[in-house]
KOLROTOR-427508 format. One line per field, with one value per residue (C-alpha): residue in three letters; x, y, z; residue number from 0. Coordinates in steps of 0.5 Angstrom, whole numbers, padded with zeros to 4 digits, m for minus. Layout:
N
residuo: Ala  ...
X: X  ...
Y: Y  ...
Z: Z  ...
num: NUM  ...
//
This chain:
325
residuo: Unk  Unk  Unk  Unk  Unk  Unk  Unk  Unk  Unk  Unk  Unk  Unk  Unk  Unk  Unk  Unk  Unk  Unk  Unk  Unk  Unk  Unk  Unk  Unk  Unk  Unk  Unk  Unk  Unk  Unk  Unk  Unk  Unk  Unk  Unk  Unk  Unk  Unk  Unk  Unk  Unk  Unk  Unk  Unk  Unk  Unk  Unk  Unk  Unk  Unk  Unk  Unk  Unk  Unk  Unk  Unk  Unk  Unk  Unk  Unk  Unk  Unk  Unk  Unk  Unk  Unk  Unk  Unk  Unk  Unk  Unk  Unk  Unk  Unk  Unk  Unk  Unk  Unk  Unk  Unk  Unk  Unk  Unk  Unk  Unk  Unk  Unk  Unk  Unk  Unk  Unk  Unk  Unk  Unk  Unk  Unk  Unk  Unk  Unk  Unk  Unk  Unk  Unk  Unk  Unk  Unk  Unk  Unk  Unk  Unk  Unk  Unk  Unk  Unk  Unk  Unk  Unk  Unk  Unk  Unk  Unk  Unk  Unk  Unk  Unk  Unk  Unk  Unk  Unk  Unk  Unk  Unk  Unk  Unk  Unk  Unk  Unk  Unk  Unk  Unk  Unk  Unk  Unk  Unk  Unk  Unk  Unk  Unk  Unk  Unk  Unk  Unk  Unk  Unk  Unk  Unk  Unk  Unk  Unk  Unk  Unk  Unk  Unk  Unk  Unk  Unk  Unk  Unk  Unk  Unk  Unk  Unk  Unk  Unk  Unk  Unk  Unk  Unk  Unk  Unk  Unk  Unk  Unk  Unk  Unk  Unk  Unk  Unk  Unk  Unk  Unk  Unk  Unk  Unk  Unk  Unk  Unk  Unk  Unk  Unk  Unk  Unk  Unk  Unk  Unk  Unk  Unk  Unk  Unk  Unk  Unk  Unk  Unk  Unk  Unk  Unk  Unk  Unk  Unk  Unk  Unk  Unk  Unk  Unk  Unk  Unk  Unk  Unk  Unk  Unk  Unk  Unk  Unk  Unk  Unk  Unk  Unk  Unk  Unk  Unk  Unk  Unk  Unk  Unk  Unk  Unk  Unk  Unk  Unk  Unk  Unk  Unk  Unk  Unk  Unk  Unk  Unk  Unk  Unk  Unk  Unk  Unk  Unk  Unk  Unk  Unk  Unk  Unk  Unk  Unk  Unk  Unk  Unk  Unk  Unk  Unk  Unk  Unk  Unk  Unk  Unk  Unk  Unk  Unk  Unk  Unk  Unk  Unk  Unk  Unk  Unk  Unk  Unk  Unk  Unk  Unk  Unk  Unk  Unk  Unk  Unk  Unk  Unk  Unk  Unk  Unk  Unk  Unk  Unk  Unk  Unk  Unk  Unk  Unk  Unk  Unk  Unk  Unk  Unk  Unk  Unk  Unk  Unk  Unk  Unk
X: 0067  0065  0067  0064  0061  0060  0053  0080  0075  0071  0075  0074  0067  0067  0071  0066  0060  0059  0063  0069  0074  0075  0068  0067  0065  0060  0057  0051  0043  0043  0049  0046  0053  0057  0056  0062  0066  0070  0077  0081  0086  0086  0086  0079  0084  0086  0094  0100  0103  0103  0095  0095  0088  0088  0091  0097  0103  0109  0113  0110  0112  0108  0108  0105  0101  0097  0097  0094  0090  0086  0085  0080  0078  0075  0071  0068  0067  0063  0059  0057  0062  0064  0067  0072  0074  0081  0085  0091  0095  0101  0106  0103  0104  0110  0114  0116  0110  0107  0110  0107  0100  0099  0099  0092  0089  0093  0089  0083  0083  0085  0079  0074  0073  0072  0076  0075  0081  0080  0084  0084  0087  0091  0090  0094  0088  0083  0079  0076  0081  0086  0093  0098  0095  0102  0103  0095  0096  0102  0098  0094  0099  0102  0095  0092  0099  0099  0092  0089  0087  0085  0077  0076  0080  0076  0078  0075  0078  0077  0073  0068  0070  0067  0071  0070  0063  0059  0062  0070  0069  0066  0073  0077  0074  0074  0082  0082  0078  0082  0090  0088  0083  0085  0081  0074  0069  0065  0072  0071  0068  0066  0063  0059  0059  0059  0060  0059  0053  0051  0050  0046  0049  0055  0050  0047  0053  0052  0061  0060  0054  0057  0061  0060  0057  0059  0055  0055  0049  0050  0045  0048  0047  0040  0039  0030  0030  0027  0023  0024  0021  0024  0031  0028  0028  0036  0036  0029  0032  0038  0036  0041  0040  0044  0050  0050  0054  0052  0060  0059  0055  0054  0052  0055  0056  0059  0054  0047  0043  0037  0037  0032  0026  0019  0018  0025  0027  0031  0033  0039  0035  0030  0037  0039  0033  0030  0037  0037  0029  0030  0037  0035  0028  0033  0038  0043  0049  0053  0060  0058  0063  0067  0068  0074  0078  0081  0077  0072  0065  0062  0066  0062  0068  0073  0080  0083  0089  0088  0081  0075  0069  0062  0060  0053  0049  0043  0047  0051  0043  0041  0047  0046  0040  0041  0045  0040  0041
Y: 0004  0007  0014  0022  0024  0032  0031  m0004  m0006  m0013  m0016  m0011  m0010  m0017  m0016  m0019  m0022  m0030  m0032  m0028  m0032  m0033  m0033  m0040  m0041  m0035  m0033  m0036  m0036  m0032  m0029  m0032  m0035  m0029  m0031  m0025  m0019  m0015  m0015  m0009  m0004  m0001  0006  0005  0001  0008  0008  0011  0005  m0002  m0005  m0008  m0013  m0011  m0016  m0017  m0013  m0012  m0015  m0022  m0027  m0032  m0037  m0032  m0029  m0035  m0038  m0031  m0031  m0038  m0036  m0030  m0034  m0039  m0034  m0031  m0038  m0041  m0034  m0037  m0033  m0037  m0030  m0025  m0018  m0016  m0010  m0008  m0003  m0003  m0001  m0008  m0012  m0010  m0008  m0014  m0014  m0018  m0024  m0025  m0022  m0027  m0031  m0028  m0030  m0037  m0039  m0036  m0041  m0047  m0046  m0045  m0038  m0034  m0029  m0022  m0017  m0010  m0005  0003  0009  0012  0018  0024  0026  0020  0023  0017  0016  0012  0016  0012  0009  0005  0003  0000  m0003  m0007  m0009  m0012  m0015  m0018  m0021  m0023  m0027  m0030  m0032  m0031  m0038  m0040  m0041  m0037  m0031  m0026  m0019  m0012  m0007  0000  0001  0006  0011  0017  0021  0018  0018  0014  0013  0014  0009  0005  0007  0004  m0002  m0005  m0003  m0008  m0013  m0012  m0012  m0019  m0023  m0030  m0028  m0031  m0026  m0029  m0027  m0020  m0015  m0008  m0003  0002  0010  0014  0010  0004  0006  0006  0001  0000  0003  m0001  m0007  m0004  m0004  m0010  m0010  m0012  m0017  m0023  m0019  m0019  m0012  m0009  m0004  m0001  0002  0006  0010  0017  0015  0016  0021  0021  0013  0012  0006  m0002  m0001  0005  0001  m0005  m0001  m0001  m0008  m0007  m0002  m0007  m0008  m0014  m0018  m0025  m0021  m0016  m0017  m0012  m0012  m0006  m0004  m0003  0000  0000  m0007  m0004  0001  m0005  m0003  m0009  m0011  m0015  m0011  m0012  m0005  m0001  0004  0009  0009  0004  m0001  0000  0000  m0008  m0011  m0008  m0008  m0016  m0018  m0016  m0020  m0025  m0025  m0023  m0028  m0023  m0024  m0019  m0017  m0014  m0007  m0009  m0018  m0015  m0008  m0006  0001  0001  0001  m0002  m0008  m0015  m0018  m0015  m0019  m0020  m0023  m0029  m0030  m0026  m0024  m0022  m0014  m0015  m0022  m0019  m0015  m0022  m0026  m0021  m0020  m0029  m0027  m0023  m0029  m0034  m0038
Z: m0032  m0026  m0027  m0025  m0031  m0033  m0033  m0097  m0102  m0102  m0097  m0092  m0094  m0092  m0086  m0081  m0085  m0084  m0089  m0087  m0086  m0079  m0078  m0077  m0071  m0072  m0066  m0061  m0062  m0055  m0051  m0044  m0043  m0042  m0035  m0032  m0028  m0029  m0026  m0026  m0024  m0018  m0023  m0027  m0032  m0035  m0035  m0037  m0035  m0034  m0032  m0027  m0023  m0016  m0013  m0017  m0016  m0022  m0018  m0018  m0022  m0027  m0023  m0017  m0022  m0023  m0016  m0014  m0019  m0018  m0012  m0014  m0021  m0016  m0013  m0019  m0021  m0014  m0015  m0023  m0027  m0033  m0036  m0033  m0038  m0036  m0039  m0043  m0046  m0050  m0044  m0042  m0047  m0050  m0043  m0038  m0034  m0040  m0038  m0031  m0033  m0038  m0033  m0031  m0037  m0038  m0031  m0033  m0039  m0036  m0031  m0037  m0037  m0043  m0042  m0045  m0046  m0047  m0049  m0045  m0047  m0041  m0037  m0040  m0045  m0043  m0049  m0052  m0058  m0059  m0056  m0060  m0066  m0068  m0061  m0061  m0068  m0065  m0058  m0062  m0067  m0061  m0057  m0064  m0064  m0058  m0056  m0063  m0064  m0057  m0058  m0050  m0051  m0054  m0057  m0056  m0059  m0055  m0048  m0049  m0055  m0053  m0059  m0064  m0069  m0071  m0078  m0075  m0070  m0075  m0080  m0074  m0073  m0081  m0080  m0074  m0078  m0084  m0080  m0076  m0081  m0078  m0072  m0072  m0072  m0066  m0062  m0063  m0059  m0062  m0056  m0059  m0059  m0054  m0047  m0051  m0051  m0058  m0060  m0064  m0069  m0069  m0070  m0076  m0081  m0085  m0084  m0077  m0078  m0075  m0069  m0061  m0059  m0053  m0049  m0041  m0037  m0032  m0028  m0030  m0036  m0036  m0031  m0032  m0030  m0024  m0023  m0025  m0031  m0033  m0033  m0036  m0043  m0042  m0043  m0048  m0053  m0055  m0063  m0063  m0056  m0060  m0060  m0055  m0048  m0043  m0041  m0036  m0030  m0023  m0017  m0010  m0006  0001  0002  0005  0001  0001  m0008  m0006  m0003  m0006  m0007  m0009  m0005  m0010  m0016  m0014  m0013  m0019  m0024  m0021  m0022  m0028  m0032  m0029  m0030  m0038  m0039  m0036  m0040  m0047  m0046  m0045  m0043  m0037  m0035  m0027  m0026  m0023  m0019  m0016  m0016  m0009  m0007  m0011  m0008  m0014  m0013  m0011  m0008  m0004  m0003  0004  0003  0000  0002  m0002  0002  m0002  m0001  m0001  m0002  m0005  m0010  m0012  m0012  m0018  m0021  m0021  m0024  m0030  m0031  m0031  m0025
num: 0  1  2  3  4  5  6  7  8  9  10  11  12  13  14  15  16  17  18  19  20  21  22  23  24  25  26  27  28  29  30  31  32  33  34  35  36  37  38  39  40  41  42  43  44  45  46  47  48  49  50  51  52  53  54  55  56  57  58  59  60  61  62  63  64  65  66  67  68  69  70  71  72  73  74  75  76  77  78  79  80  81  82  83  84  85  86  87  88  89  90  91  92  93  94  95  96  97  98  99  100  101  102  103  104  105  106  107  108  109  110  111  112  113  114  115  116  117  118  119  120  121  122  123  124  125  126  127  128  129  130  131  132  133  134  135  136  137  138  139  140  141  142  143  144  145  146  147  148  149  150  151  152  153  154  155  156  157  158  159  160  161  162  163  164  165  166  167  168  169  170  171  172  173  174  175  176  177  178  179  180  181  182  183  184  185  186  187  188  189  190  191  192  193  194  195  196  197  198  199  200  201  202  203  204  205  206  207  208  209  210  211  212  213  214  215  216  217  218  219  220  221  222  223  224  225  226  227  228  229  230  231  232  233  234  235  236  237  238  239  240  241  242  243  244  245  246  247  248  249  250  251  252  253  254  255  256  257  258  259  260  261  262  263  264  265  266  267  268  269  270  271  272  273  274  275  276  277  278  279  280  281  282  283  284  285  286  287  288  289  290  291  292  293  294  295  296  297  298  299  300  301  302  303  304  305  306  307  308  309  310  311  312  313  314  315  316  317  318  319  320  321  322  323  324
//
């Protein structure tokens, strides 16, 4: 997410191959119709407490939960979204908020959206490890649990791990695969390396074969790219395209900046049309950072009581394209 940067055996070993079970669905040709946003907490999605999407409030009930909810889902979907990634936790799964956040997630899936839930660490150490494994594991228990049979809800395991190595986080996700083995495959989002954005290492493991793959681009994630075409290999590099979803990336809606203009003006512009030319030309799908999030100048929308407006025409009219409309 947008953040300031200083510049065990066999059946594990099968875990997410095709013939795993669970796998039946597998997973698509292309991943063109990840058609998403982001819809997150006021906090980055980073908490020590409840995550709670900008609008909610703790206090509202399921019933409220879903009506305000609807009312930004059919933004997103007016706008062509069919995918909305929203965060969780253990203190928000297990507390009492659950029970009217589901209600997000319950509207979501009754409007056809594919919902992505994906699980931050909280902000005390914010260092890009799991902060309490038996709390995560039983996050997961609880999830997998409720919405594990529902073909909509799709799973990711950790947003960005930046702590961990190639071969570690590779350890943690064979340990989710091997706890929740009735989830199909093609459900499961693994983000790579880093910011989530190795990913082609994670593809590479033969354990993960028939897993989404999650991935984020950010313009100071490659400080040397200035140009379309330098932006266009972010998208060109990806070695799995028919499994990689570009789950994050952004840049500022509230500031007028033309992403229309013939010849771009600065690295801004470059970033949107270069990463949006390839995925759309890759078949690849894209969750923009972020659809909505209250103060966040990356937000596509902003939410005025119960009327959302869009920031920015053409940024929404190349974040279309990259998806394919």
């Amino acid at each position: 997410m947008k953040r300031t940067f200083l510049c065990l055996a066999l059946l594990v070993g099968a875990a997410c191959t095709k013939s795993a079970k669970g796998s039946t669905g597998g997973t698509p040709a292309t991943t063109a119709d990840f058609k998403g946003v982001n819809w997150a907490d006021i906090h980055d999605n980073y908490s020590d407490t409840v995550v709670v999407p900008s609008g909610l409030l703790t206090s509202d009930s399921y019933d409220t939960v879903r009506a305000k909810a609807g009312v930004i889902l059919s933004a997103f979907q007016q706008a062509g979204a069919n995918t909305v990634r929203l965060p969780v936790n253990p203190y928000t799964v297990a507390g009492p908020w659950w029970n009217a956040y589901k209600g997000a997630i319950d509207e979501a899936v009754a409007r056809g959206f594919r919902v992505i839930l994906g699980y931050w660490e909280g902000t005390s150490a914010k260092d890009g490890l799991v902060d309490n494994l038996t709390q995560f594991w039983s996050m997961w228990q609880a999830l997998t649990t409720q919405y594990g049979t529902n073909a909509n809800v799709y799973f990711e395991v950790f947003n960005e791990p930046f702590g961990y190595s190639v071969s570690d986080l590779e350890s943690l996700y064979v340990q989710w695969l091997s706890n929740y083995p009735s989830v199909p495959r093609g459900r499961v989002f693994l983000d790579g390396a880093g910011y989530a954005t190795d990913v082609n290492d994670i593809g590479a493991d033969s354990r993960f074969d028939s897993c989404m793959l999650s991935y984020h681009s950010y313009t100071w994630f490659n400080s040397n790219y200035k140009t379309v075409s330098d932006w266009e290999q972010a998208i060109l590099s990806v070695a799995y395209p028919s499994r990689t979803v570009l789950t994050e990336f952004g840049i500022p809606m509230t500031t007028g900046e033309n992403y229309l203009a013939a010849t771009p003006p600065d690295v801004s512009v470059a970033y949107l049309q270069g990463l949006t030319n390839e995925l759309k030309l890759r078949s690849i799908g894209s969750v923009y950072w972020p659809g909505l999030r209250t103060g966040d100048s990356f937000s596509l929308f902003t939410l005025n009581g119960s009327a959302m407006t869009v920031n920015n025409a053409s940024g929404l009219t190349k974040v279309q394209y990259g998806w394919g409309l």
